[in-house]
C-alpha positions, 0 to 999 in steps of 0.5 A, spaced: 431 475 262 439 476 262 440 470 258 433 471 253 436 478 252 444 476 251 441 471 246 436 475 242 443 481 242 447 475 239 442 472 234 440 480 231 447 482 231 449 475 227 443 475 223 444 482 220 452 481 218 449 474 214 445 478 212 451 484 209 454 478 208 450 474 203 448 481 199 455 482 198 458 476 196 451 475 191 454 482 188 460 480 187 459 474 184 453 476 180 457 483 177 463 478 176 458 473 171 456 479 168 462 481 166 464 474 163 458 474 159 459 481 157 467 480 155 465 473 151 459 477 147 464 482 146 468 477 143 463 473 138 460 480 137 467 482 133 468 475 131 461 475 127 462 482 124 468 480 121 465 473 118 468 469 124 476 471 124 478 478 128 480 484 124 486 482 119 487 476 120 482 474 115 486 470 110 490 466 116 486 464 121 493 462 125 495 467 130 500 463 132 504 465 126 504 471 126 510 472 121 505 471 116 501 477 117 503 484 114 504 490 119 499 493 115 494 488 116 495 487 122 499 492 126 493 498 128 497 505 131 495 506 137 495 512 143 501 509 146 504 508 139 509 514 136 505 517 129 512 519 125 516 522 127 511 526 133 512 523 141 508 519 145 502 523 148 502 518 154 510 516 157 509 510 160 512 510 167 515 503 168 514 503 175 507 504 175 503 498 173 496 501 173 496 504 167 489 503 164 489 505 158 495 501 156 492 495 159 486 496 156 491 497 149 494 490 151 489 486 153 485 487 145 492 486 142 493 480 145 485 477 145 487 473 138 492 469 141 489 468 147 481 467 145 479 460 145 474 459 140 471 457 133 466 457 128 461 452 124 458 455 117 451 453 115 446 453 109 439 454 108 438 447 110 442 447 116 447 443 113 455 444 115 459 447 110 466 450 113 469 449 119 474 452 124 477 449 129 484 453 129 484 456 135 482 450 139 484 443 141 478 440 145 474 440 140 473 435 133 469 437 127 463 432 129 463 436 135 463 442 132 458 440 127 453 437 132 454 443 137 453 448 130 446 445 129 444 444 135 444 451 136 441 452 129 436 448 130 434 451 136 434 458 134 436 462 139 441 468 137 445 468 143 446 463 149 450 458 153 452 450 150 455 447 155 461 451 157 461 454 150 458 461 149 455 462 143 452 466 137 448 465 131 448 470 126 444 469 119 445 471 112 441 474 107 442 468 103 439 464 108 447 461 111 448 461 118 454 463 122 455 459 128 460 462 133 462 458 139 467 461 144 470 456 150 468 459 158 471 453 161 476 457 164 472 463 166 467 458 168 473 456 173 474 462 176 468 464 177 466 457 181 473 459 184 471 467 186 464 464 189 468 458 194 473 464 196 467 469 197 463 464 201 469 461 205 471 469 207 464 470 209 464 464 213 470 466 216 468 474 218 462 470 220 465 466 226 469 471 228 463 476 229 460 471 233 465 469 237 466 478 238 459 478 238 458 473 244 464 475 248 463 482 248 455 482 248 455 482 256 458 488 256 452 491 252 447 488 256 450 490 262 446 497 262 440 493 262 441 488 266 443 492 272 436 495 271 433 489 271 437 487 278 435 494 281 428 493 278 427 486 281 430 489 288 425 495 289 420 490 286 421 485 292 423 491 298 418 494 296 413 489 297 415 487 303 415 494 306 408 494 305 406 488 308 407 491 315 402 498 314 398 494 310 397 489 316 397 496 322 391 499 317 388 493 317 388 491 326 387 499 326 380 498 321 378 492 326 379 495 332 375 501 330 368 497 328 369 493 335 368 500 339 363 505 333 361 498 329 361 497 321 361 504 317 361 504 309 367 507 311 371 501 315 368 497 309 371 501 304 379 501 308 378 493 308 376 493 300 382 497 299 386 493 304 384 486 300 386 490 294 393 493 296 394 485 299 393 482 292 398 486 289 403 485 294 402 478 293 403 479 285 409 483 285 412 478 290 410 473 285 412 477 280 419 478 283 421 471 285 420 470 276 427 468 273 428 469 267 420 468 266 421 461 270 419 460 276 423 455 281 417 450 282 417 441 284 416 436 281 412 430 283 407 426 279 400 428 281 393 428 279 392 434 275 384 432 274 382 433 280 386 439 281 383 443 276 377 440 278 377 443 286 380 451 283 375 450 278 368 448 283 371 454 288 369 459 282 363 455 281 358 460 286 362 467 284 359 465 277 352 463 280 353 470 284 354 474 278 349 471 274 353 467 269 353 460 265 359 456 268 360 449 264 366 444 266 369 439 262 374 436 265 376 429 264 378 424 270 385 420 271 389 425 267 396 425 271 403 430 270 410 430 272 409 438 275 409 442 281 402 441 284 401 448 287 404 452 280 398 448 276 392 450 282 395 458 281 395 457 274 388 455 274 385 460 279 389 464 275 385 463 268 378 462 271 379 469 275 382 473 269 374 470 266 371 472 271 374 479 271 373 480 264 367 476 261 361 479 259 355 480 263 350 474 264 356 471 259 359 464 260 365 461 262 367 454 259 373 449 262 376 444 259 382 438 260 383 434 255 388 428 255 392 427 247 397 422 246 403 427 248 400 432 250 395 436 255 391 441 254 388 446 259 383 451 257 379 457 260 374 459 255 369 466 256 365 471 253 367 478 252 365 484 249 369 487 247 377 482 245 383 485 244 385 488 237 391 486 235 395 481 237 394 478 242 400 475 245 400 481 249 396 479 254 402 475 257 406 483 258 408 484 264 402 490 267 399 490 260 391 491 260 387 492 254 382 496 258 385 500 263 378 503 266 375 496 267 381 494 270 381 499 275 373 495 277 375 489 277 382 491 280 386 487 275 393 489 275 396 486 269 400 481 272 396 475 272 397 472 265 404 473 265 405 468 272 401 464 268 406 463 262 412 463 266 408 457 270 406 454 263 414 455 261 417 452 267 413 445 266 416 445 259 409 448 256 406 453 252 400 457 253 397 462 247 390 467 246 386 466 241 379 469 238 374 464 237 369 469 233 368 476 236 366 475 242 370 468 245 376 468 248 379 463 249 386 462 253 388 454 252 395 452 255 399 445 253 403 441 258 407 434 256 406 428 259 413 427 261 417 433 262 423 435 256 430 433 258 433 439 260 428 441 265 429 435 269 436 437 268 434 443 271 431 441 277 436 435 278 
């Protein structure tokens, strides 16, 4: 139980950090496309307004020669400039580097130089008829001119080709502007961004796991002392009660020996049967490690096991008027401890006394697979559980309380069973079978998993 609950404290924790993780890095990296998208847009949208050159550069389309562009033309004044004579309204502070409007003015002023772009012009019919190629290298006018009708062709006004970001802008006339803007570097630094992210995810990752796992037993230690002191009033208690328990009974026997039977000594011995069956529960319950119990394993015919619990309740279910069928197929052995398998099913068959229907029926069936070996203990029953039904196998869970205070069920025979089940490396589930069948089946292997023959090495 200390290991289970450490475990799922571990998981949820290092589940809910992968989670903030990969919503983080995810944000990061999709704002940052966007913002490559948005940037490159930005650029072909003022290549396209100004017929595929930036603003005064129309007559050369060379920024690298910058000589021969006139101040008027090229040189626009801005807020950091002076106006005539009048001072600067913003002075630069020359230790202070994070002044954004002087970035954002610099980064505009120097996109011409550093833009990597060029354009392809189209007629009506989609034949070239001007090309660009004097912002960049990588790329041929047969390139170019295959690129520019490609997009032609395909009629989308803005999108990506390759590496290239592009936009398609048509005349009046019917010629096409094809404007191709080159994202390999932005390309890079986003893959770059993405690897980075992800590997300082990894990292905070692992070491969350290794604080997590390191300090997890400190916060389940609360619980787990709980649990300790849980288990050792369970097992005292349980003990402490045997010894009234059996006084009670030796007295009620001495009693109907000198005034005989009385329904009154009937019912002291009823209650004491009663009080017995949930001592003997609750010291099962408390020998319960981790919802394994310590059992020995030896090959034995589980045919005739089931087959000997199963006949002892054949004359409890003729006495109370039920139908009682089994199936039960011979020669099936299993690695297991015998004495847990003949309290598993003494288990099932008297939860499906207990609780089938009146005048219902009751069906038990082992069959043998390939790998696999099914158990099952099938009733009627008026009234199954809503829900899931999982929660049956809870420890001092009852579906109805009031008809398990008459038949005197305490909640804990179905979570025995599932820590038997466990211990032979099995399972055991409830499931409906229409609306008034339960059934309770229970797979065990053939041969036992390997770690549970480690176990029990």
């Amino acid at each position: 139980m200390v290991n289970k609950l450490r475990k799922k404290f571990v998981i949820t924790a290092m589940l809910s950090l992968l989670l903030i993780l990969v919503i983080m890095i995810g944000v990061i990296n999709i704002v940052n496309v966007r913002h490559v998208i948005s940037e490159a847009d930005r650029l072909l949208t003022m290549l396209e307004n100004n017929d595929g050159y930036f603003p005064g550069m129309k007559f050369d389309d060379r920024p690298e020669d910058a000589s021969q562009f006139s101040s008027e033309e090229e040189i626009q004044p801005t807020a950091e400039s002076s106006v005539g004579n009048e001072p600067n309204p913003r002075p630069m502070n020359p230790t202070n580097p994070f002044q954004f409007d002087k970035l954002n003015s610099n980064r505009d002023a120097e996109m011409p130089y550093q833009s990597r772009y060029f354009w392809v012009r189209l007629d009506a019919s989609n034949n070239v008829t001007e090309i660009n190629l004097g912002h960049i290298a990588s790329v041929t006018e047969n390139i170019a001119s295959e690129y520019a009708i490609d997009v032609a062709n395909n009629s989308q006004s803005k999108g990506f080709y390759h590496t290239y970001r592009y936009i398609l802008s048509e005349k009046e006339d019917g010629t096409k502007l094809v404007i191709f803007s080159d994202q390999s570097a932005a390309i890079l630094n986003m893959l770059t961004l993405l690897l980075q992210s992800v590997l300082v995810g990894l990292c905070a990752l692992i070491a969350m796991f290794i604080l997590v796992f390191i300090f997890s037993s400190q916060a389940v230690a609360p619980v787990v002392e709980s649990l300790e002191k849980q288990k050792r009033f369970i097992t005292d208690a349980g003990h402490e009660l045997k010894t009234p328990l059996a006084v009670i009974s030796a007295n009620v026997d001495v009693l109907e020996l000198e005034s005989g039977k009385s329904e009154w000594t009937t019912s002291i011995k009823n209650q004491v049967t009663r009080m017995n069956g949930l001592v003997k529960n609750l010291l099962t319950l408390s020998r319960m490690d981790e919802e394994r119990m310590h059992v020995v394993f030896s090959d034995f015919d589980m045919s005739k096991t089931v087959k000997d619990t199963a006949v002892s309740f054949e004359a409890l279910a003729t006495s109370k008027g039920k139908k009682y069928q089994m199936d039960i197929e011979d020669g099936i052995h299993i690695t297991g401890d015998k004495n847990a398998i003949n309290q598993l099913a003494s288990l099932l068959l008297d939860n499906a006394m207990k609780y089938s229907s009146e005048k219902g029926s009751i069906h038990v069936l082992l069959t043998k697979g390939n790998k696999y070996i099914t158990f099952e203990v099938s009733n009627t029953c008026d009234a199954i559980p809503s829900g899931n039904l999982d929660r049956l196998f809870d420890r001092f869970y009852r579906a109805d309380s009031s008809r398990a205070r008459e038949t005197g069920g305490y909640g804990i025979g179905l979570s025995v069973a599932r820590a038997i089940a466990t211990s032979h490396g099995g399972s055991i589930e409830a499931l409906r079978d229409g609306d008034k069948i339960i059934r309770f089946v229970v797979t065990l292997p053939k041969e036992l998993p390997k770690n549970i023959q480690k176990m029990n090495k």
